[in-house]
C-alpha positions as CSV (number, residue, x, y, z in Angstrom):
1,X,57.3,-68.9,-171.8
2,X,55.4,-65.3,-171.4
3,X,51.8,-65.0,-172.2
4,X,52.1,-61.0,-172.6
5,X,54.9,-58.0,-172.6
6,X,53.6,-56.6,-170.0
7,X,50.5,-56.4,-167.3
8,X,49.0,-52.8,-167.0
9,X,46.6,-51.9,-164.1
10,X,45.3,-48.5,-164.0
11,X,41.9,-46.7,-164.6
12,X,39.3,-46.7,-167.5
13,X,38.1,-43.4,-168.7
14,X,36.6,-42.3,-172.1
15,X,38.8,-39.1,-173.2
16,X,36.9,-36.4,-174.9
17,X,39.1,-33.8,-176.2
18,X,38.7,-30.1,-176.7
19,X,40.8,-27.2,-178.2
20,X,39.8,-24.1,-175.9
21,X,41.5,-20.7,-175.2
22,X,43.3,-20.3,-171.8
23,X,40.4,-18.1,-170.6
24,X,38.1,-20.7,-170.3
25,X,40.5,-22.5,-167.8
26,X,40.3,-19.1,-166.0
27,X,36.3,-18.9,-166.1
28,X,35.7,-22.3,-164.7
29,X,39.0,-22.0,-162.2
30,X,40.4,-25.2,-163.6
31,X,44.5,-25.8,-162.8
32,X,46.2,-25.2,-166.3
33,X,48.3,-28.0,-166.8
34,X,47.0,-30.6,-163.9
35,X,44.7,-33.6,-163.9
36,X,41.7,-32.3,-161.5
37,X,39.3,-35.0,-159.8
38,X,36.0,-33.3,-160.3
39,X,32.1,-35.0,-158.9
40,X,29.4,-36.1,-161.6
41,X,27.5,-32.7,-161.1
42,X,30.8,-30.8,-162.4
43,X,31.7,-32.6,-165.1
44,X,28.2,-32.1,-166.5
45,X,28.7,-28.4,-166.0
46,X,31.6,-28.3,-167.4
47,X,30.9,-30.9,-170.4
48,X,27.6,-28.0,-171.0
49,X,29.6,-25.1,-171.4
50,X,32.5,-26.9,-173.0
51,X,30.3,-28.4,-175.5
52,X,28.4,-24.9,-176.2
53,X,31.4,-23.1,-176.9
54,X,33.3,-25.8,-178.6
55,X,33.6,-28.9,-180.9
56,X,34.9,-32.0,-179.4
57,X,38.0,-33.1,-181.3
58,X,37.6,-37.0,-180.8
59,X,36.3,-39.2,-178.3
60,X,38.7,-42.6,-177.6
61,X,38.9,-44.7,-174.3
62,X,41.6,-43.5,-172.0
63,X,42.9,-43.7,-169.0
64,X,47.1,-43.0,-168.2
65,X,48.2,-46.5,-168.3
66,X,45.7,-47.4,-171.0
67,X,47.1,-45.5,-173.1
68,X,50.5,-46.9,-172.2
69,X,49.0,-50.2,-173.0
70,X,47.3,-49.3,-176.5
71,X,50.9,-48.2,-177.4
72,X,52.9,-51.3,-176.4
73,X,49.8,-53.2,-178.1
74,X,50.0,-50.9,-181.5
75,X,54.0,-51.6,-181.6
76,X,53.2,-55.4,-181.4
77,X,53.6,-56.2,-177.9
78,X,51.1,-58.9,-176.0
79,X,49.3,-56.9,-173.2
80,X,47.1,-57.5,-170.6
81,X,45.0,-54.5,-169.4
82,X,42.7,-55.0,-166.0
83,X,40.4,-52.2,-165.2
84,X,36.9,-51.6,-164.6
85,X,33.9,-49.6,-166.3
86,X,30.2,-49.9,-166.0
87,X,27.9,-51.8,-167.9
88,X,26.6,-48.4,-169.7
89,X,27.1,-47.7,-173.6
90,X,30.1,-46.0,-172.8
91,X,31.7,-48.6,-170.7
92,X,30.9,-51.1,-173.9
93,X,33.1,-48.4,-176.1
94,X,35.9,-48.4,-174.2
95,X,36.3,-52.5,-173.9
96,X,35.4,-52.8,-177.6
97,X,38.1,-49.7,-178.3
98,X,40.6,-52.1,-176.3
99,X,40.1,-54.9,-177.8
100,X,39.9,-54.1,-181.6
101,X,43.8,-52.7,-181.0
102,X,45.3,-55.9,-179.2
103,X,44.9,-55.2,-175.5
104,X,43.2,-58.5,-173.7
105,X,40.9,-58.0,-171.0
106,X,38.5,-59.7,-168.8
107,X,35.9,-56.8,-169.1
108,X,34.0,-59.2,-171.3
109,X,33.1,-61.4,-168.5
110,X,32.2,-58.9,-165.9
111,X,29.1,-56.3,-165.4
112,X,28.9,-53.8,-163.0
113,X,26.0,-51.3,-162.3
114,X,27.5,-47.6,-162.3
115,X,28.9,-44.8,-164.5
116,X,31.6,-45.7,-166.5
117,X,34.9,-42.9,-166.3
118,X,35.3,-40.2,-168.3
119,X,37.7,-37.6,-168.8
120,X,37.4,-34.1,-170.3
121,X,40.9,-33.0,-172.2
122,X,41.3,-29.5,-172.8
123,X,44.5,-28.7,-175.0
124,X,45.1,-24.4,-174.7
125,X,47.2,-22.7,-177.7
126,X,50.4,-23.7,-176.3
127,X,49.9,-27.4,-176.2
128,X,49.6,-28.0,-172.6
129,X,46.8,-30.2,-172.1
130,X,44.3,-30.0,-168.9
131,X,42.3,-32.5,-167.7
132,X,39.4,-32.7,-165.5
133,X,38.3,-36.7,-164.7
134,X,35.3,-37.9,-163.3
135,X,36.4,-41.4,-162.5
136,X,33.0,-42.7,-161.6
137,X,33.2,-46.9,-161.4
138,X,36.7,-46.7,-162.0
139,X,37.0,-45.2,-158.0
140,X,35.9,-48.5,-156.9
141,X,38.8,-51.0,-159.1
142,X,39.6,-53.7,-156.8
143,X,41.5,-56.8,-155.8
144,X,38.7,-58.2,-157.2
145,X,39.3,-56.8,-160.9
146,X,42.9,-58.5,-161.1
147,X,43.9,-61.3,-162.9
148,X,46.8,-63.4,-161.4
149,X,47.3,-65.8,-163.5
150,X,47.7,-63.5,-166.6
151,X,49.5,-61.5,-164.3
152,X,51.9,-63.9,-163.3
153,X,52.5,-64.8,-166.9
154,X,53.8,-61.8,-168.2
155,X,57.5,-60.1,-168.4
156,X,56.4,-56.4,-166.3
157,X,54.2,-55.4,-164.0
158,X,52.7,-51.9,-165.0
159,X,51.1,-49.7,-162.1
160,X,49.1,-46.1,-163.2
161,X,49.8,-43.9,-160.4
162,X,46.4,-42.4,-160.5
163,X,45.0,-45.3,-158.3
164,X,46.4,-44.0,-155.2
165,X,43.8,-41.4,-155.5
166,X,41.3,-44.4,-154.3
167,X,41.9,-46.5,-151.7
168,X,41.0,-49.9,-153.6
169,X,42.8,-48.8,-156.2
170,X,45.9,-48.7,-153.8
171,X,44.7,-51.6,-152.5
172,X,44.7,-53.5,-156.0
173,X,48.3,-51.7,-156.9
174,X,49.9,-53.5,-153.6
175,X,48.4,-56.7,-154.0
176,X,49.1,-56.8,-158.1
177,X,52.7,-55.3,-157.1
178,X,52.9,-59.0,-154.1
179,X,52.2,-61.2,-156.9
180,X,54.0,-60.0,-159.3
181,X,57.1,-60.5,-156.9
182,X,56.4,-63.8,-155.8
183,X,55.8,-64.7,-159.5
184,X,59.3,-63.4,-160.7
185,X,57.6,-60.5,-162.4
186,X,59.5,-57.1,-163.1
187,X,57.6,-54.1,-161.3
188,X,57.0,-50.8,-163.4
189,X,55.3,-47.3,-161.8
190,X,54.5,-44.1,-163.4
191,X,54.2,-41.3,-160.6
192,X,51.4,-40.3,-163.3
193,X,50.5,-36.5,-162.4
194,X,52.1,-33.6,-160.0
195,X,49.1,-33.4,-158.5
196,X,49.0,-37.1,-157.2
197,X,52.5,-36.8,-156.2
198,X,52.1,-33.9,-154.0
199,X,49.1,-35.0,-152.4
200,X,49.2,-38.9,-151.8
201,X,53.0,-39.2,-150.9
202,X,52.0,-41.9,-148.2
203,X,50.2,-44.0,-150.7
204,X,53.1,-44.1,-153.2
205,X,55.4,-45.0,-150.4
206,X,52.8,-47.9,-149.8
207,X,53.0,-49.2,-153.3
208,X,56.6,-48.4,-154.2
209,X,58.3,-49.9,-150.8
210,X,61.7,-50.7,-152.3
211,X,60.1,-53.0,-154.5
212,X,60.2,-51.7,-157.7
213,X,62.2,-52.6,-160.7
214,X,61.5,-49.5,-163.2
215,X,59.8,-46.3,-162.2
216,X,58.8,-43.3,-164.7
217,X,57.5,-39.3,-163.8
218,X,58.1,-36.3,-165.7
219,X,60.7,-33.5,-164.2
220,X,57.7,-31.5,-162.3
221,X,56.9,-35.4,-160.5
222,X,60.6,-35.9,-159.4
223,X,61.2,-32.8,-158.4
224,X,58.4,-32.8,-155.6
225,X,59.1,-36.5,-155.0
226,X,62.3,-35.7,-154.5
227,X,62.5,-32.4,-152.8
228,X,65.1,-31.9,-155.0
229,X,65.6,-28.1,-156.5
230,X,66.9,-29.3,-159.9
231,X,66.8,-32.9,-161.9
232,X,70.0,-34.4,-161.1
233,X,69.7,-34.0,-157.4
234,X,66.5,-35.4,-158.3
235,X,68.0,-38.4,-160.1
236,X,70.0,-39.3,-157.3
237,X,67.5,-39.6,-154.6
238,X,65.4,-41.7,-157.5
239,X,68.6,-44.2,-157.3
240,X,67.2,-45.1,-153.7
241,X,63.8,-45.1,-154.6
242,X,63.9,-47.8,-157.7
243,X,66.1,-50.1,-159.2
244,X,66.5,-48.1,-162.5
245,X,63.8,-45.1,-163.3
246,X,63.4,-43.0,-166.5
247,X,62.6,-39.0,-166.4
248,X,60.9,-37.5,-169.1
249,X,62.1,-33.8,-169.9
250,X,59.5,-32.6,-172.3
251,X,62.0,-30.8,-175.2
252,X,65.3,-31.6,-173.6
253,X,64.7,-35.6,-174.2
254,X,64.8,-37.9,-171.2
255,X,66.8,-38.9,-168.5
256,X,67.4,-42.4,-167.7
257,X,69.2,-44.7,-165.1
258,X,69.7,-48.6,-166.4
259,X,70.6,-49.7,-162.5
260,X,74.1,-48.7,-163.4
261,X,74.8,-45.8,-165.4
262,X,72.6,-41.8,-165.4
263,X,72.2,-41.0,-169.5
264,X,71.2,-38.3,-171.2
265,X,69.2,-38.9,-174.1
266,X,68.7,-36.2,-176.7
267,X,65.1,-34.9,-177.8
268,X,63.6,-35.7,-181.3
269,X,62.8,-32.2,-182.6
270,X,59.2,-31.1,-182.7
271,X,56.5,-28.6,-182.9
272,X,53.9,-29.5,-180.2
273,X,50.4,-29.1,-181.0
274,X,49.1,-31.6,-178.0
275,X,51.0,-33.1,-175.3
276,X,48.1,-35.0,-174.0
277,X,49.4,-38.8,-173.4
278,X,53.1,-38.0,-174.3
279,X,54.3,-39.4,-171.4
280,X,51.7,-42.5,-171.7
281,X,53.3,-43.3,-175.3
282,X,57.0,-42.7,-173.8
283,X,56.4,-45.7,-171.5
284,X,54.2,-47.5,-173.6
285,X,57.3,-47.5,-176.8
286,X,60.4,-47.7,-173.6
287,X,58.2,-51.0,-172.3
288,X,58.1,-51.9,-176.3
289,X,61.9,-51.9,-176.4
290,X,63.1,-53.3,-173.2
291,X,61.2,-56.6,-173.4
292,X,61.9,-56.6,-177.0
293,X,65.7,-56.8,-176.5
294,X,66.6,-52.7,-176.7
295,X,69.4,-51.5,-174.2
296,X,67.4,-48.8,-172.1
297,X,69.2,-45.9,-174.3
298,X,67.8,-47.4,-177.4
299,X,64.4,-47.7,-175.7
300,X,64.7,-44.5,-174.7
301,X,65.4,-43.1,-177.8
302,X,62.4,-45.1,-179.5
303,X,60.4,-43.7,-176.4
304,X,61.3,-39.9,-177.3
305,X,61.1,-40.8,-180.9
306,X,57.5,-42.4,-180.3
307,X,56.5,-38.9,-177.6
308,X,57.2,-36.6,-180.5
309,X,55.3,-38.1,-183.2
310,X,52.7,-37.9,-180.9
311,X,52.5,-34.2,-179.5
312,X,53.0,-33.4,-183.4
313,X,48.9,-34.1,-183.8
314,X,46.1,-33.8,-181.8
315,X,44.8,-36.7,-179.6
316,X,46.4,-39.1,-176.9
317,X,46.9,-41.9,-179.7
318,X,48.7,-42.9,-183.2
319,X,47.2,-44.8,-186.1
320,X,48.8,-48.3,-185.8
321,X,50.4,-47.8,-188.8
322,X,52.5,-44.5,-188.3
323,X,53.7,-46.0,-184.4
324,X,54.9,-49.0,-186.1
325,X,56.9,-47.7,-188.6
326,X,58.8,-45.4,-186.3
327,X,60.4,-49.0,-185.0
328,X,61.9,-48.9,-188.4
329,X,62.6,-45.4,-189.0
């Protein structure tokens, strides 16, 4: 018997969210669109002028698989998170934001010296949101943050592929990916961001190495993974890549491959207002469904379902309420 759905690894950053015109992008020559690693200095530059010409929408803990993991946890699913933040008043947020939605952690028990994460998330007129992250002590998650024996005890494996951006985050990807196989533990991967796919190819490879069961991206990620010049080119080089994958396809739905068969699944209709975390909730509510018994159309289709609810308001999460009823809907 399973202590948890599924076993997330990934960074911890506190999101604080912004509505800002496309110009202020172009004044501070940040990539529309792109998650940008910026140094403590520029994030308080940019936090100064951001918070001078704008309100902040929200402020909630983050972080890509995070997210992923506050959705399974909001549908009802057991979760383990491991991560790391600082013991600063932020870093006490974030674990106590975790922990009031479901997610277990061992962040109680440790205390590090540092800056906790935090990411600024600008959404522009069209939805598209930007983000520029100042990972602080998350740059430095280890080995040492895992847990094996929750690990071990869980159905999936879930790897953010932002931690190939720092070496022990690789490091702690690899070795959480090695136990997980010798404990009979499905693998998952999200390629996370463009950016990290067309710059740390050579990490990915490290992690990935044939070895995993269930891998997500967006069309933008398998299209420079792959080389590939449109998505079902794409789709097929995935095939030797993982064992089954899912594509997100932002209004034309999601394509997905079970181990067996390519589907097309159709979009849920939607006028976006902020697509920050859409592709967070679409694995968080596909991880829901496949370790809750779902065929991977079906879980697909809650997934797209669950994305859609989501860019329909602003912010990276749902109220508990709303995301569970969609199970019903």
């Amino acid at each position: 018997m399973k202590n948890y759905h599924v076993y997330g690894v990934g960074n911890a950053l506190v999101d604080t969210e912004y509505e800002v015109e496309e110009s202020f992008l172009a004044d501070f020559s940040i990539d529309k669109g792109l998650m940008t690693l910026i140094d403590e200095q520029t994030k308080l530059h940019i936090s100064h002028h951001l918070d001078r010409r704008y309100s902040a929408k929200k402020h909630t803990g983050g972080g890509s698989a995070a997210n992923t993991m506050v959705a399974l946890a909001q549908f009802g699913g057991k979760v383990f998170y491991s991560c790391k933040v600082a013991d600063d008043e932020i870093g006490r947020f974030y674990m106590n934001d975790l922990h009031k939605v479901g997610v277990v952690t061992k962040l109680g028990s440790q205390k590090h010296d540092g800056i906790t994460g935090q990411c600024l998330v600008m959404v522009t007129p069209d939805a598209e949101r930007t983000m520029t992250t100042f990972l602080g002590i998350t740059q430095d998650l280890s080995v040492a943050e895992l847990d094996a024996e929750a690990l071990a005890l869980s159905d999936y494996l879930y790897i953010e592929g932002y931690l190939v951006s720092s070496n022990t985050g690789k490091e702690a990807a690899v070795e959480a990916r090695k136990i997980a196989r010798q404990a009979g533990v499905k693998v998952s991967l999200t390629l996370s961001d463009p950016a990290m796919v067309d710059n740390f190819k050579d990490a990915f490879d490290e992690i990935i190495d044939g070895q995993v069961d269930l891998l997500f991206c967006n069309k933008e990620e398998a299209l420079i993974w792959t080389a590939a010049t449109d998505v079902e080119a794409a789709a097929e080089s995935l095939k030797k890549e993982a064992a089954a994958f899912a594509i997100t396809l932002g209004g034309d739905g999601s394509l997905i491959y079970d181990g067996k068969k390519l589907s097309m699944v159709a979009p849920q209709p939607v006028q976006a207002i902020d697509t920050n975390g859409a592709g967070d909730m679409f694995a968080g509510a596909f991880l829901y469904g496949i370790t809750h018994g779902y065929s991977f159309i079906d879980a697909a289709i809650l997934a797209n379902k669950s994305a859609a609810s989501l860019v329909s308001k602003f912010g990276a999460r749902m109220d508990p309420e709303s995301q569970r009823s969609l199970i019903t809907e």
